[in-house]
C-alpha positions in Angstrom: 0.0 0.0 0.0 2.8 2.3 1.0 4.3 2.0 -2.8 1.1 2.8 -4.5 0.4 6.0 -1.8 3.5 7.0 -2.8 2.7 6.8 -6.7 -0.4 8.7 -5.9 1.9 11.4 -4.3 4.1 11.2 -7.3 0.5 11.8 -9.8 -0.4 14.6 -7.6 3.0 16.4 -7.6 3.2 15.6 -11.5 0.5 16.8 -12.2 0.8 20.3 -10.5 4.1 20.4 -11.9 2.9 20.4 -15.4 -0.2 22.0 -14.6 1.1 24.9 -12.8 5.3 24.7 -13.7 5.7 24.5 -9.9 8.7 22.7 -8.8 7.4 19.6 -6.9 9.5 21.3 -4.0 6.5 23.7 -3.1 4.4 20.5 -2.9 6.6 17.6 -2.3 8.8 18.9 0.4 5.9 19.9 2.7 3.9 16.2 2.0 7.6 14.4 3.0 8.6 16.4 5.7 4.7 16.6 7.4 3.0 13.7 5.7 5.9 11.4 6.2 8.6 12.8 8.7 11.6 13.4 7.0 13.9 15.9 7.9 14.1 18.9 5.7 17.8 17.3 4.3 16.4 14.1 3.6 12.7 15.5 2.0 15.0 17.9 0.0 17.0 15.1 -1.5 14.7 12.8 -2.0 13.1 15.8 -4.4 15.8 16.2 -6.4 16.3 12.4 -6.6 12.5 12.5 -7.8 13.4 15.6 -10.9 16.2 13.1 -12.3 15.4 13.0 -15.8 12.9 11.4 -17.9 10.9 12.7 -15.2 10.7 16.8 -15.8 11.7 15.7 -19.7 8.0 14.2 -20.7 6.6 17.6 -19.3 9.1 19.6 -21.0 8.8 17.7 -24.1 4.9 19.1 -24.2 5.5 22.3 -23.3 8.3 22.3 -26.1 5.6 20.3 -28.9 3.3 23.5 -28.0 5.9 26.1 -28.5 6.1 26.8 -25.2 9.7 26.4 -24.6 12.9 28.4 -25.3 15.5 25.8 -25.6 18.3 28.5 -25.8 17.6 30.0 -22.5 17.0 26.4 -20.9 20.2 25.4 -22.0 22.1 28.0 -20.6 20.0 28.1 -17.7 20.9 24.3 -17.0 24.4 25.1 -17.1 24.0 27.1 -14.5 21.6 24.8 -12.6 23.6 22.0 -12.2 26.6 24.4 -11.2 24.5 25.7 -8.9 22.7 22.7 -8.0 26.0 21.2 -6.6 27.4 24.4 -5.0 24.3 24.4 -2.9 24.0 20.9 -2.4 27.4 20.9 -0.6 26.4 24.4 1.6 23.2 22.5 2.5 25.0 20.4 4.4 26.4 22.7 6.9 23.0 24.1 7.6 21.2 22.9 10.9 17.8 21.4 10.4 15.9 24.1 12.2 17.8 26.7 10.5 17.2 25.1 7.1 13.2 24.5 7.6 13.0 28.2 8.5 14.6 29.6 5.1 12.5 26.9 3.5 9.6 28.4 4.8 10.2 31.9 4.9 11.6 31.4 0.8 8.2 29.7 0.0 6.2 32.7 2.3 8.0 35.7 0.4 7.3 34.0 -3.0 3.7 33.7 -2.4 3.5 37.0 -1.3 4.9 38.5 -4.3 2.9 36.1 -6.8 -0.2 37.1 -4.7 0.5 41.0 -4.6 2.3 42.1 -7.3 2.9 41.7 -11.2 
């Protein structure tokens, strides 16, 4: 049972992901951490573990199929990702859990505030 809730979990995030382009991270992290008590590390890795290609590809391929894609930008921008990716990745790791949760939470508070507010 376990296996398929966590399918179900995976349709859910998918399909908000696509829906909405919202990293799974805004939905994900809060449903492992809460739902399933992980630590913030662990809910956090098992995310990007999760984003490992084909996943995010099939999406991308549709938005891509529709025109919706600038493959230029994407490609420069995943440059950068992955650089970035690991260069945080490592810094994570000095980060206290508390500490980390909070900047989680206050990252996720000031975004909503600026998508509900402004332009």
């Amino acid at each position: 049972m376990t296996n398929l809730m966590y399918i179900a979990i995976g349709l859910l995030v998918g399909s908000f992901s696509g829906l909405l382009g919202v990293g799974g991270g805004l939905i994900l992290i809060p449903i492992l951490i809460y739902g399933y008590g992980l630590t913030q590390h662990q809910a956090q890795g098992t995310y990007l573990a999760v984003m490992i290609p084909p996943i995010t590809m099939l999406a991308a391929l549709r938005y891509y199929h529709s025109g919706n894609v600038k493959l230029g930008m994407a490609a420069f921008i995943a440059v950068g990702f992955a650089a970035g990716g690991l260069l945080g990745a490592d810094i994570v790791q000095r980060i206290s859990e508390p500490v980390l949760r909070r900047i989680f939470g206050l990252f996720l508070f000031a975004a909503s505030l600026r998508m509900i507010f402004f332009k």
